[in-house]
C-alpha positions in Angstrom: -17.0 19.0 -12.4 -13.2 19.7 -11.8 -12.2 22.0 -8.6 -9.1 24.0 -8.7 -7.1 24.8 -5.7 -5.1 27.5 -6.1 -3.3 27.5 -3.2 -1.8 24.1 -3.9 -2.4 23.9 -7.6 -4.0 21.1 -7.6 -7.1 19.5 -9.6 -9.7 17.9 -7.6 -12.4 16.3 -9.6 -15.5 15.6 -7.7 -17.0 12.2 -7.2 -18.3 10.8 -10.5 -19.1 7.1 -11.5 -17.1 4.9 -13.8 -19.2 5.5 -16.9 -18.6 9.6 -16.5 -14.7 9.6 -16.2 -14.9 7.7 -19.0 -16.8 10.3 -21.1 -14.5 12.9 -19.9 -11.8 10.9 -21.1 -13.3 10.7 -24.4 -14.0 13.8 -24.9 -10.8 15.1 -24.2 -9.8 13.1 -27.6 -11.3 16.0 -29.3 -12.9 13.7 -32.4 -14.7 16.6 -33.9 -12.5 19.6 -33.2 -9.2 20.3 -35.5 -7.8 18.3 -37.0 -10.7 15.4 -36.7 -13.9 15.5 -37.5 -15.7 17.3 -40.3 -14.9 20.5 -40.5 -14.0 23.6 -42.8 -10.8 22.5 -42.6 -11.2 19.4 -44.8 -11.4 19.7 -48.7 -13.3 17.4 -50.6 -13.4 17.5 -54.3 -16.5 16.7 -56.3 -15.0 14.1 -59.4 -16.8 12.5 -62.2 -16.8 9.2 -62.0 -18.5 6.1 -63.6 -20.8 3.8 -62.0 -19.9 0.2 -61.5 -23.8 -0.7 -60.9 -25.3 0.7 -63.9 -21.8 -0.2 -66.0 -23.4 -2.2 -69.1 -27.6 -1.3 -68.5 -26.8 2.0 -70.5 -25.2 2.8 -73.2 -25.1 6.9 -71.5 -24.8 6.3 -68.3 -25.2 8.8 -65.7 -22.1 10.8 -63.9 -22.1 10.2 -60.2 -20.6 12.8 -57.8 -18.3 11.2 -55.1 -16.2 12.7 -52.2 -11.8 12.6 -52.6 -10.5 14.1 -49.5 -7.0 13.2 -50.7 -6.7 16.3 -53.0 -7.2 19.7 -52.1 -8.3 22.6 -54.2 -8.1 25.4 -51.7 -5.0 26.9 -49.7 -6.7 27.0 -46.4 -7.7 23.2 -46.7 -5.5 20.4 -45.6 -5.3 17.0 -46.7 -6.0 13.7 -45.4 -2.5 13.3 -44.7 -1.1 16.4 -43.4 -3.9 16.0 -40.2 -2.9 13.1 -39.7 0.6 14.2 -39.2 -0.8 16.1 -37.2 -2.4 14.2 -34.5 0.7 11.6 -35.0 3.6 14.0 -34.7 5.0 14.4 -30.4 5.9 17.7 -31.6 2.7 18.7 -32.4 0.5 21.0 -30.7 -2.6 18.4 -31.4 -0.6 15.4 -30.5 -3.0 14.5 -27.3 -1.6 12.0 -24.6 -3.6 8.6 -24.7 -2.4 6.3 -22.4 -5.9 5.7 -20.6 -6.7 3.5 -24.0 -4.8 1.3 -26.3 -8.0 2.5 -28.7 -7.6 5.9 -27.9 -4.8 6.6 -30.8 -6.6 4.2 -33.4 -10.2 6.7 -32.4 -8.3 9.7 -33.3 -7.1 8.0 -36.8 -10.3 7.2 -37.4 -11.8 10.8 -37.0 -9.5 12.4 -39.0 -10.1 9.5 -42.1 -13.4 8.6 -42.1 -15.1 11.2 -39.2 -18.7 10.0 -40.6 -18.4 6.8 -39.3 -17.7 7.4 -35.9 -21.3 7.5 -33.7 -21.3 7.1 -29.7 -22.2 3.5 -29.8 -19.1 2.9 -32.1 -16.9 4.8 -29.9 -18.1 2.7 -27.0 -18.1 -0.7 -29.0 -14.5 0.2 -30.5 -13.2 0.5 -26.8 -11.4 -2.8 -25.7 -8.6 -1.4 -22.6 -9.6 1.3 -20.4 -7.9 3.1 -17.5 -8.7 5.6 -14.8 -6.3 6.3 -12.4 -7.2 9.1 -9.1 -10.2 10.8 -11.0 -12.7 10.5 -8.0 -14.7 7.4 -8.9 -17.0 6.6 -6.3 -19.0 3.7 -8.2 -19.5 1.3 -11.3 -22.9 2.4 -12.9 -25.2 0.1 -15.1 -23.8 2.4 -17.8 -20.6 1.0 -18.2 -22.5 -1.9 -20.1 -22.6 0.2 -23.0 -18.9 -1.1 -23.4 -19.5 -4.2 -25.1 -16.7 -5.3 -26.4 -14.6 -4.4 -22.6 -11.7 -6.4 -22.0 -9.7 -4.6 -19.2 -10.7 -2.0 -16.9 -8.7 -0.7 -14.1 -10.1 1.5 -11.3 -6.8 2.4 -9.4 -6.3 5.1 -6.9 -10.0 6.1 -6.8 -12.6 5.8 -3.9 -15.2 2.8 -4.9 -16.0 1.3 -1.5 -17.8 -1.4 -3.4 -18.7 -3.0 -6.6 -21.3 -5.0 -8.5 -20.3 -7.9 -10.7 -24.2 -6.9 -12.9 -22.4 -3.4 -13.9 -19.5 -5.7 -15.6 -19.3 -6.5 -19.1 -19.4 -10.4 -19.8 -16.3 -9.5 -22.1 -14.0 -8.5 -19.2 -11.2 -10.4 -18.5 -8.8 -7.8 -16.4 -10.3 -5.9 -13.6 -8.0 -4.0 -11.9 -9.4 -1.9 -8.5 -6.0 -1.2 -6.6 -5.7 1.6 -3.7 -9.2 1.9 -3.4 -11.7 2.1 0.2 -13.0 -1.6 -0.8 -14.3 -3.6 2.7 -16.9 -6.1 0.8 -16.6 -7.8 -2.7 -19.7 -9.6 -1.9 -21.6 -8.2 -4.7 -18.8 -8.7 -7.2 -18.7 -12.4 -6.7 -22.9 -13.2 -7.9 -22.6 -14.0 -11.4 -19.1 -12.0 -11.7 -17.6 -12.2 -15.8 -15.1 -14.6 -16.5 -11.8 -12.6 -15.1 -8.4 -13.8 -15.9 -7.0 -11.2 -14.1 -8.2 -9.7 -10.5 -6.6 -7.0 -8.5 -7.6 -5.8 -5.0 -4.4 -4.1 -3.8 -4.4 -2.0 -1.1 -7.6 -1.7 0.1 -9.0 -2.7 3.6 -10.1 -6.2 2.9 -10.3 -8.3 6.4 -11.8 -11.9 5.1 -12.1 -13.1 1.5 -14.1 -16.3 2.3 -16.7 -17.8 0.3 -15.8 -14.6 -2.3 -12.4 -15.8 -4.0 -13.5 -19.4 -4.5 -12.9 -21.8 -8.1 -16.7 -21.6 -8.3 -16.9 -17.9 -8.6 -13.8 -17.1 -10.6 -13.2 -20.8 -12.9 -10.9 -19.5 -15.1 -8.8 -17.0 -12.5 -4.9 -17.1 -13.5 -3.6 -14.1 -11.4 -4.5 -12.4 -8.2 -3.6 -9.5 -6.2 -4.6 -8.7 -2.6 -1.3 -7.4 -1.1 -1.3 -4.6 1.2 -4.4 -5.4 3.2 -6.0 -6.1 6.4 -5.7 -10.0 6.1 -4.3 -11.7 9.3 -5.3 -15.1 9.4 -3.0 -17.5 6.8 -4.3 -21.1 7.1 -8.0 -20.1 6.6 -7.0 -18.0 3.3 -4.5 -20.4 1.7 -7.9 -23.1 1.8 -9.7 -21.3 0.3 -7.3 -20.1 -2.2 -6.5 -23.7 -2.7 -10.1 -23.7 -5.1 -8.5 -21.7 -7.3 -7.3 -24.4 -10.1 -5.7 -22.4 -12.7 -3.9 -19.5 -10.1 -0.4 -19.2 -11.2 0.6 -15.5 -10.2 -0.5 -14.6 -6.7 0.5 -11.6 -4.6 -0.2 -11.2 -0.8 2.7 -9.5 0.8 1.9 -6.2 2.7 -0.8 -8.0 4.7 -0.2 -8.6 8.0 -0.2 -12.6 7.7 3.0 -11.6 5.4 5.0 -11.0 8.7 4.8 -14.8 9.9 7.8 -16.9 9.6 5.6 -19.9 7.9 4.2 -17.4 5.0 6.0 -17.9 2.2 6.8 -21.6 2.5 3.5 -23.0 3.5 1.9 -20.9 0.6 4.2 -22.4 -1.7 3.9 -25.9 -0.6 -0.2 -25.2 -0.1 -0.9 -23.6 -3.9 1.2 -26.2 -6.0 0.7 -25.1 -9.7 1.5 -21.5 -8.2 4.3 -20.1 -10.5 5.1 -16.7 -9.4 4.8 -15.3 -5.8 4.7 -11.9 -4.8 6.2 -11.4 -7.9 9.3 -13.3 -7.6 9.1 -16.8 -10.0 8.9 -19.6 -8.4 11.8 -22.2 -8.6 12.1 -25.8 -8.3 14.4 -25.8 -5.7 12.9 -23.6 -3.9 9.4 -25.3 -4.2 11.5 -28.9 -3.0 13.0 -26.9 0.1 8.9 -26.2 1.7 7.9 -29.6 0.7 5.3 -31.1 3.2 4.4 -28.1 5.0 1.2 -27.6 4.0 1.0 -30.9 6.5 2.5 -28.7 9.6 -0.5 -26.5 10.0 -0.2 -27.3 13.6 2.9 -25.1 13.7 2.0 -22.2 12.3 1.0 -19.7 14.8 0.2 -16.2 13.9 3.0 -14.6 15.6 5.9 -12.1 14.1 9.3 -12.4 15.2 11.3 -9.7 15.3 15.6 -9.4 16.1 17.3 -5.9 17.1 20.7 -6.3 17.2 23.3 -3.2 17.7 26.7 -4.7 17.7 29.0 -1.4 17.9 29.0 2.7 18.7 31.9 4.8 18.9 32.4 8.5 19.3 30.6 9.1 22.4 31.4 12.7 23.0 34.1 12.6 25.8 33.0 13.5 29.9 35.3 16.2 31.4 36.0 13.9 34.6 38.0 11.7 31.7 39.6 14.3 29.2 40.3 16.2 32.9 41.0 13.6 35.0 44.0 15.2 37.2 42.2 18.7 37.5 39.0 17.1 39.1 38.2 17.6 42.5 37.3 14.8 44.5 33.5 15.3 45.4 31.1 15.4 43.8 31.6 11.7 43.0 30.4 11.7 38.9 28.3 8.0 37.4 27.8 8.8 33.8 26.1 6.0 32.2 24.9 5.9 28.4 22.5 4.0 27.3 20.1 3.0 24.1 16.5 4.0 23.4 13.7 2.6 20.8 10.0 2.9 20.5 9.0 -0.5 19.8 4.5 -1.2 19.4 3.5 -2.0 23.0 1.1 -5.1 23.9 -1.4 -5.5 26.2 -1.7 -8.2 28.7 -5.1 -9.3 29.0 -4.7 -9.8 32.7 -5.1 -7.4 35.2 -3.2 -8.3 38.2 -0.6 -9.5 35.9 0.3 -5.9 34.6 -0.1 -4.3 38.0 2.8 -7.0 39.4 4.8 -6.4 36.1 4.4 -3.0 36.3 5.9 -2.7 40.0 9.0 -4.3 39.3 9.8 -2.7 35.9 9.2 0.6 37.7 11.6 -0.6 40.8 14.1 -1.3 37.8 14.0 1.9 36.6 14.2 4.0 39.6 16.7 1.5 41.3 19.1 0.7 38.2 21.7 3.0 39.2 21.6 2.6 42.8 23.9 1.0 44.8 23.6 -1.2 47.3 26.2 -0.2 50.2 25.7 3.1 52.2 24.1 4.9 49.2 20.5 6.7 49.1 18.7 8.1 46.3 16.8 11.3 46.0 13.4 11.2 44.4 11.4 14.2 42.9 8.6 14.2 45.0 11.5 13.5 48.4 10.0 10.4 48.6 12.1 6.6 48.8 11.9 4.2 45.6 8.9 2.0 47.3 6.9 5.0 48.4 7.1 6.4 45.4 6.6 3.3 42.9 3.3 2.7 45.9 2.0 6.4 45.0 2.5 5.7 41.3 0.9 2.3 41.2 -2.5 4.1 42.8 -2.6 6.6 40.3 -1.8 4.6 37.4 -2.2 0.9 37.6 -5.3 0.8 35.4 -2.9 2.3 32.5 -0.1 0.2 32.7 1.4 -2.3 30.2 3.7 -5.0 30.7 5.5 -6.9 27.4 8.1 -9.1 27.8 11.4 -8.7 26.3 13.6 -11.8 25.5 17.2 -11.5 24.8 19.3 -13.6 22.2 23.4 -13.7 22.3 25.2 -13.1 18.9 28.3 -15.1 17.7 29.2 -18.5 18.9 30.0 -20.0 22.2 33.1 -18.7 23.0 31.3 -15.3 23.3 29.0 -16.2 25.9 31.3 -14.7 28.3 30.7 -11.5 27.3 27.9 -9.6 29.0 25.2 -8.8 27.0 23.3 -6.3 27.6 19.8 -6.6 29.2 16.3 -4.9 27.8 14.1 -3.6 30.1 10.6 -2.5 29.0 9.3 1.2 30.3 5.5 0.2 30.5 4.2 3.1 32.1 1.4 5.7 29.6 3.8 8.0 30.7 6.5 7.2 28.2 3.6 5.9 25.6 3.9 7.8 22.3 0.5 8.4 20.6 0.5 8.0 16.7 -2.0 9.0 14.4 -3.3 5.4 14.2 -5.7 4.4 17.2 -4.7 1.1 17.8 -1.0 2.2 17.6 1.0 2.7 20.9 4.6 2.8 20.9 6.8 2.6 24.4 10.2 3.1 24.8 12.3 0.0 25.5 16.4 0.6 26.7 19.2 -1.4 27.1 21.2 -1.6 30.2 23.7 1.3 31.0 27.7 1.5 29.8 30.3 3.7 30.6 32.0 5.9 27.6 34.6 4.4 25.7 36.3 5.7 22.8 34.8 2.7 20.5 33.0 -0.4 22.2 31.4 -3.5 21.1 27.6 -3.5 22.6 26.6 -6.9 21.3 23.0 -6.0 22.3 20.5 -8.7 21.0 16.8 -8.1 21.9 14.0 -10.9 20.4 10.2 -9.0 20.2 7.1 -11.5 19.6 3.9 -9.9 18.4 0.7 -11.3 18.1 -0.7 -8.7 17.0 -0.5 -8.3 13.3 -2.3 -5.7 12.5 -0.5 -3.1 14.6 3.1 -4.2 13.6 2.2 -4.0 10.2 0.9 -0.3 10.5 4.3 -0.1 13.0 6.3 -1.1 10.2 4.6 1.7 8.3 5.5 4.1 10.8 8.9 2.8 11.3 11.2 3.2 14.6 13.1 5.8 16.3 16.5 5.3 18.1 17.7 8.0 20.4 21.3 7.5 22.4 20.6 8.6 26.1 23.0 10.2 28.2 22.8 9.5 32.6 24.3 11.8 34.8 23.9 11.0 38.6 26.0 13.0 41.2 26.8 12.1 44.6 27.9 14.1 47.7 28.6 13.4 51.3 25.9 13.6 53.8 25.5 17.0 55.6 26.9 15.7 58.6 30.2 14.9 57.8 30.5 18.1 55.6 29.7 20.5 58.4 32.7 21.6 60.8 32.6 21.5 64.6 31.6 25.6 65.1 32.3 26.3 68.5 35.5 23.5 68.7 33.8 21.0 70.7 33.5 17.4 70.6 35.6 14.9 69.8 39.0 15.2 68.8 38.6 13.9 64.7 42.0 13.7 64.2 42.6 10.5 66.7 39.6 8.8 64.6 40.5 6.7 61.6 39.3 8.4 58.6 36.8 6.7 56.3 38.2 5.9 52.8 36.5 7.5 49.7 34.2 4.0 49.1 33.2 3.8 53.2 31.6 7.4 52.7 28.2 7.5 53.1 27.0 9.6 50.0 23.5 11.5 48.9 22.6 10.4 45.1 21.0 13.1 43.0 17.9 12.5 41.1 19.8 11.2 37.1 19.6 13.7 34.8 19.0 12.5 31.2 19.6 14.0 27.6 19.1 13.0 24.4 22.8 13.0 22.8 21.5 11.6 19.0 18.4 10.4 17.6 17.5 8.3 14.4 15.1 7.1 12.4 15.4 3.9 10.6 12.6 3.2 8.0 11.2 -0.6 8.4 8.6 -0.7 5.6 10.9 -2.8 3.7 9.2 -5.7 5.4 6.6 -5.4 3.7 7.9 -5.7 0.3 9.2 -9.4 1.0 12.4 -8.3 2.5 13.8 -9.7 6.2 16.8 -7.0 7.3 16.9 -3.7 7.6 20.0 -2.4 8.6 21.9 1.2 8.8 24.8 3.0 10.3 23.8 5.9 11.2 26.2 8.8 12.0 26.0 12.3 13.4 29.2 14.9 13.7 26.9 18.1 15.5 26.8 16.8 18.8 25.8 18.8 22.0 28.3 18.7 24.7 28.3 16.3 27.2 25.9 17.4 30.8 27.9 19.6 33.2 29.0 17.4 35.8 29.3 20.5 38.2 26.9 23.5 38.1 28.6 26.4 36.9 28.1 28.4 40.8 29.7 25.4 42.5 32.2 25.4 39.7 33.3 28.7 40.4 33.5 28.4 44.2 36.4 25.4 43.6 38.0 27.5 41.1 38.6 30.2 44.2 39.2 27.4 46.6 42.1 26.2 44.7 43.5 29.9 44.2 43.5 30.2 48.1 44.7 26.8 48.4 47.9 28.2 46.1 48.3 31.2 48.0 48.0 30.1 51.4 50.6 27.4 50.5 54.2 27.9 52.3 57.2 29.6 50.7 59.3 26.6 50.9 56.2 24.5 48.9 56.8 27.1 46.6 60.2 26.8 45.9 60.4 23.0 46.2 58.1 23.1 43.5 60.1 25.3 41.5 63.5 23.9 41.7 62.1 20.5 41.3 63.0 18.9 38.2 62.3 15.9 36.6 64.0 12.8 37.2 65.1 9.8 34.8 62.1 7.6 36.2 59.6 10.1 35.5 60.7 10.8 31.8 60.7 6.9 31.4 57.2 6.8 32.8 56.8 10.1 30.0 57.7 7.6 27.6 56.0 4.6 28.9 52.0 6.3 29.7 50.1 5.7 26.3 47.8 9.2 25.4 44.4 9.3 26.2 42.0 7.9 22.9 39.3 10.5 23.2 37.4 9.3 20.4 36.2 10.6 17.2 33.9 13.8 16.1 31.8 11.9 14.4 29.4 9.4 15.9 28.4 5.9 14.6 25.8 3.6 15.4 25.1 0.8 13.5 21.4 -1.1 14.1 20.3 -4.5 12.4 16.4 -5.1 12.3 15.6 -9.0 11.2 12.1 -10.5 10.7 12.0 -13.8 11.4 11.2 -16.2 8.9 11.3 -20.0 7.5 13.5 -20.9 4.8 12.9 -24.4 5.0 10.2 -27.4 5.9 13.1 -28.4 8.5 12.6 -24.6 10.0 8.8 -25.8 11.5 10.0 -28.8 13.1 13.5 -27.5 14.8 14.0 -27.5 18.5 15.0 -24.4 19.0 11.7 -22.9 17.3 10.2 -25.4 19.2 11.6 -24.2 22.6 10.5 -20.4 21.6 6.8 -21.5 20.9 7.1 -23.4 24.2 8.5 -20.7 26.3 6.5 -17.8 25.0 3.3 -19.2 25.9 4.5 -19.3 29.5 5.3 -15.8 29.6 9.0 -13.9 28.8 12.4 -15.6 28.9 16.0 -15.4 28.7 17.9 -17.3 26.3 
């Protein structure tokens, strides 16, 4: 029955029913091996002793031979006692671990003092608490009725997809079947024993009506079906509400957990609940939700969900900043940085919806950078922004998604002035990120560009709304990955101008006005991204009852910033400026050299602060919040109000 792996050393035990893994357990008590049972190793002396029935009818009477295992006669024979010290004694080589069974210990006492007594239906009758955890149970038998006297039996981390209440002893009262494959407790609601006690923890429940109901389970005081597939609050809570005597009641890990409403309109729902995902219930705290079991109008089964990234410093520094007088003066250098996070998608239901969504986040992206005046942009393909978002649509437009991004400011008025910095969504499959869950796609979603700075304050705010529960619980699971993005687009002057007159013909240039650096019409390369850092931050915190995750992360390795200049061209203005050094005139020369400096430039010595380059070490500091009520007044505010309002007509700014 038991599988060895040896190339993990592992023990696999193959799929047995409830009744079997208890037998295995109970044999591994050992009750007739050393030093229980009766064995050779027990000495029991023959004594003559008197018999109290016959006492008084005889004036002879007869001797009687009885057992005394208390004294021993013969050196290889151990007492009562010392086997009992035995099987007591942690240092013991006999001294078995019993945990499974509060009886398990007593059994063993019992085998070692009176071993004749024990028979298999007093073994079974004598158990009261039983426990199997991960030994491969697949079923409750009809055997497990043999139990009689049953009280508590927990099932956890096996693989019962489902269960009959007729395989139950009427004596249970605790029935424990956590991290199990249960879909359908159907059959253990007809007739089910009178439970006090009823776990269902992490399995992959979806609906628990007309199942967990006061008519099934009367006398029901605690109840645990966290960490499953439940989604839809209102309809649970009414028919929890049956349940008269629940006091302790656990739920989080579902996906209805990730509502704002959940926690105060179960409290205010189940009034003679006590403890809440375990966390006691106070008064104060009971007052706060008061009438909002009367707002189920409210409640809408949506998540909210804050990113805020207030600062980053130590950006690795550009060469066109730490070399700012050595750099020639084309090509022109726009070195943006930006942030990156997989965030679950969601699809729009309407077609022509994502198509026109689709176009302009694409425009966004390929046209962020560009500028407006005398600038074009090169494309992969050679091909213009619109032809090229055209082509792309054709292809794709059956695979794109479209979610709208909100943004929220941080701080109080007075920083409204600051610009925040705006979200846009990438919804093309390109940039989706399959996970091992099916009905889990992330997509990448970045913040506007900024330019390096030693240390700056972001103050990038981004509000996500999910209707989808499911998914962004099993997102949550999965948690979310931060990269910082570095831009590099680099811009020459059209051929044209570049190119010299060959044969000296033409125009004379040097009676035209010459265009300044920003009336230059330039060619844009294609941007050239890298990853500079990336992160992980873990998010299954929400589903443990708690609302903020939050992290600075830091990283000191850093790969050097993208080479503004290939190294060939690099080398070609390196020789340019050696012939522009020898060609220079003798009386350059010595100008140069006899120059010294004045008392106006050591004052502006003096007066030029040194370049902050930053710091080795880079720090980013991200704040995840999940929305939620913390009082009745919460429900009826205007500002949640306005959000419910806006994000049925579609995506907004605030």
């Amino acid at each position: 029955m038991i599988e060895s792996q040896s190339a993990e050393s592992q023990i696999v035990f193959s799929p047995v029913t409830a009744f079997e893994a208890i037998e295995r357990q109970i044999k591994s008590l050992c009750l007739k091996d050393f030093p229980c049972g009766e064995g050779s190793w027990r000495e029991e002396r023959i004594i003559n002793k008197l018999p109290t029935k016959n006492l008084g009818k005889s004036k002879n009477p007869k001797l009687v031979k009885k057992k005394d295992p208390y004294i021993v006669d013969s050196a290889d024979k151990e007492s009562v006692e010392v086997l009992q010290e035995l099987i007591r004694s942690e240092l013991s080589p006999w001294h078995l671990e019993s945990s499974w069974s509060a009886e398990a210990e007593k059994l063993r006492r019992v085998a070692v003092q009176t071993p004749w007594l024990l028979k298999e239906e007093t073994i079974f009758s004598y158990l009261k608490t039983v426990k199997i955890y991960d030994q491969g149970v697949v079923t409750v038998d009809k055997k497990l009725l043999k139990l009689k006297n049953l009280e508590e039996l927990i099932l956890s981390a096996n693989s019962i997809s489902s269960i009959s209440s007729e395989n139950l002893p009427k004596s249970l009262k605790k029935l424990e079947l956590h991290a199990n494959q249960i879909s359908d407790i159907s059959g253990l609601c007809i007739s089910p024993p009178p439970l006090e006690h009823l776990g269902l923890g992490r399995n992959i429940l979806t609906s628990i009506d007309e199942h967990i109901t006061g008519a099934c389970w009367p006398y029901l005081v605690s109840l645990d079906i966290s960490h499953n597939d439940l989604c839809d609050l209102v309809k649970i809570i009414s028919v929890l509400e049956t349940l008269t005597k629940l006091r302790h009641l656990v739920m989080n890990g579902n996906p209805l957990s990730l509502i704002p409403a959940y926690r105060g309109f179960t409290i205010d729902s189940l009034k003679h609940l006590m403890v809440f995902d375990d966390i006691h219930l106070s008064v104060d705290e009971k007052l706060s939700f008061n009438k909002l079991a009367r707002a189920k109008d409210t409640i809408i089964e949506e998540a909210q969900i804050y990113i805020e990234i207030p600062s980053i410093k130590g950006i690795p520094c550009p060469d066109e900043i730490k070399f700012k007088d050595t750099q020639p003066e084309y090509p022109v250098v726009d070195r943006k940085y930006f942030l990156q996070f997989m965030f679950l998608e969601e699809k729009v239901k309407t077609t022509s919806v994502i198509i026109l969504e689709a176009a302009e986040q694409l425009k966004l992206m390929v046209t962020e950078s560009q500028e407006t005046d005398g600038v074009q942009e090169l494309t992969a393909d050679g091909l213009t922004s619109d032809k090229q978002n055209e082509v792309l649509l054709e292809n794709k437009q059956s695979e794109y998604y479209a979610e709208p991004i909100e943004l929220m400011p941080i701080g109080d008025e007075a920083n409204k002035e600051e610009i925040h910095q705006i979200v846009s969504l990438s919804c093309c499959k390109l940039f989706c990120e399959a996970t091992p869950e099916s009905h889990l796609r992330l997509v990448p979603i970045k913040t506007n560009t900024f330019s390096w700075a030693p240390e700056q304050s972001l103050n990038i705010a981004v509000d996500i709304k999910r209707q989808n529960l499911l998914p962004l619980r099993d997102f949550f699971k999965h948690g979310m990955d931060f990269s910082l993005m570095e831009q590099l687009v680099v811009s020459y002057p059209t051929g044209h101008e570049a190119k010299e007159d060959k044969g000296g013909k033409g125009k004379d240039k040097s009676k035209e006005p010459k265009k300044k650096k920003d009336d230059v019409d330039l060619l844009k390369s294609k941007p050239v991204l890298a990853t500079i850092a990336s992160f992980y931050l873990p998010l299954e915190n929400f589903l443990d009852g708690e609302y903020v995750c939050k992290n600075v992360f830091t990283a000191e390795e850093l790969p050097a910033p993208l080479p503004a200049v290939p190294v060939e061209q690099d080398k070609i203005n390196a020789k340019t400026k050696e012939k522009r050094k020898d060609s220079a005139s003798p009386s350059d020369k010595n100008k140069n050299a006899k120059k010294t400096p004045t008392k106006e430039d050591k004052k502006k010595k003096h007066s030029e602060e040194p370049i902050d380059f930053g710091s080795e070490r880079l720090e980013l500091e991200v704040i995840v919040k999940l929305e939620h009520w913390m009082s009745t007044k919460d429900a009826y505010s205007e500002e949640k109000t306005q959000r419910v309002t806006q994000d049925s007509q579609g995506y907004h700014l605030i």
